[in-house]
C-alpha positions in Angstrom: 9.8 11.2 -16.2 11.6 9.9 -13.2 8.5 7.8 -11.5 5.8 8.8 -13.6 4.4 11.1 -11.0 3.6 14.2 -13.1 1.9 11.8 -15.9 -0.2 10.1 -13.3 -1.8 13.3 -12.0 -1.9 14.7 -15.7 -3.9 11.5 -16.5 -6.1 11.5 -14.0 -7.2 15.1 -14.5 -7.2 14.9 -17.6 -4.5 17.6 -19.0 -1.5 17.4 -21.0 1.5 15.8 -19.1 3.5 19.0 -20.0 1.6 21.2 -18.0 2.2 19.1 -14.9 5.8 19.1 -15.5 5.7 23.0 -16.1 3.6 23.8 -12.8 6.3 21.6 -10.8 8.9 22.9 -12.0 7.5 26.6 -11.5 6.9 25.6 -8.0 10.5 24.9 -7.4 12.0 27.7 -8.5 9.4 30.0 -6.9 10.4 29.4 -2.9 11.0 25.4 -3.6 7.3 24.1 -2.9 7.5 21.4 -6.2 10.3 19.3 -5.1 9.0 18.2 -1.8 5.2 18.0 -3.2 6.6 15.7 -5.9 8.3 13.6 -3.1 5.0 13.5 -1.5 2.9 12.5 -4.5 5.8 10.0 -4.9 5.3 8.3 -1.4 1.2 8.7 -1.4 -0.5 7.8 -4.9 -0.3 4.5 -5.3 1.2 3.3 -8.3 -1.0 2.0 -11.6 -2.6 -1.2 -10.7 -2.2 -1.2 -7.0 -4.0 -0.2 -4.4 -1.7 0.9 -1.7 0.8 3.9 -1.8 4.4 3.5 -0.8 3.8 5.3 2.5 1.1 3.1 3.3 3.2 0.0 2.3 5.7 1.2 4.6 3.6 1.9 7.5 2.2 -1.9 7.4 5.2 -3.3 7.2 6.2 -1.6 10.4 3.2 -2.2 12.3 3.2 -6.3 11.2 6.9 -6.0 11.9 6.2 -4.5 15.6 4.0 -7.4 16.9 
């Protein structure tokens, strides 16, 4: 619900958007793993209708910015 995250891999897998949102926030509370994989999937799939992540935004614009 917060970036769409958990309904982008829930669509592209195929499953019910509520089972993503379960398993996340299972892995939380079992030794903390889903909060930083969300962040992760946050920064790395890029957002519906683009082709580049966050991260990889990011990255060009500090090699473009560099030279």
């Amino acid at each position: 619900m917060l970036a769409g995250v958990a309904a982008g891999i829930a669509d592209y897998f195929g499953v019910d958007v509520t089972i993503v949102r379960v398993a996340f926030v299972v892995f939380s509370f079992l030794g903390g793993a889903g909060i930083p994989a969300y962040l992760a999937c946050l920064l790395l799939i890029p957002e519906e209708g683009t082709d580049e992540s966050i991260a990889s935004s990011l990255l060009d614009s500090l090699q473009h910015g560099s030279r």
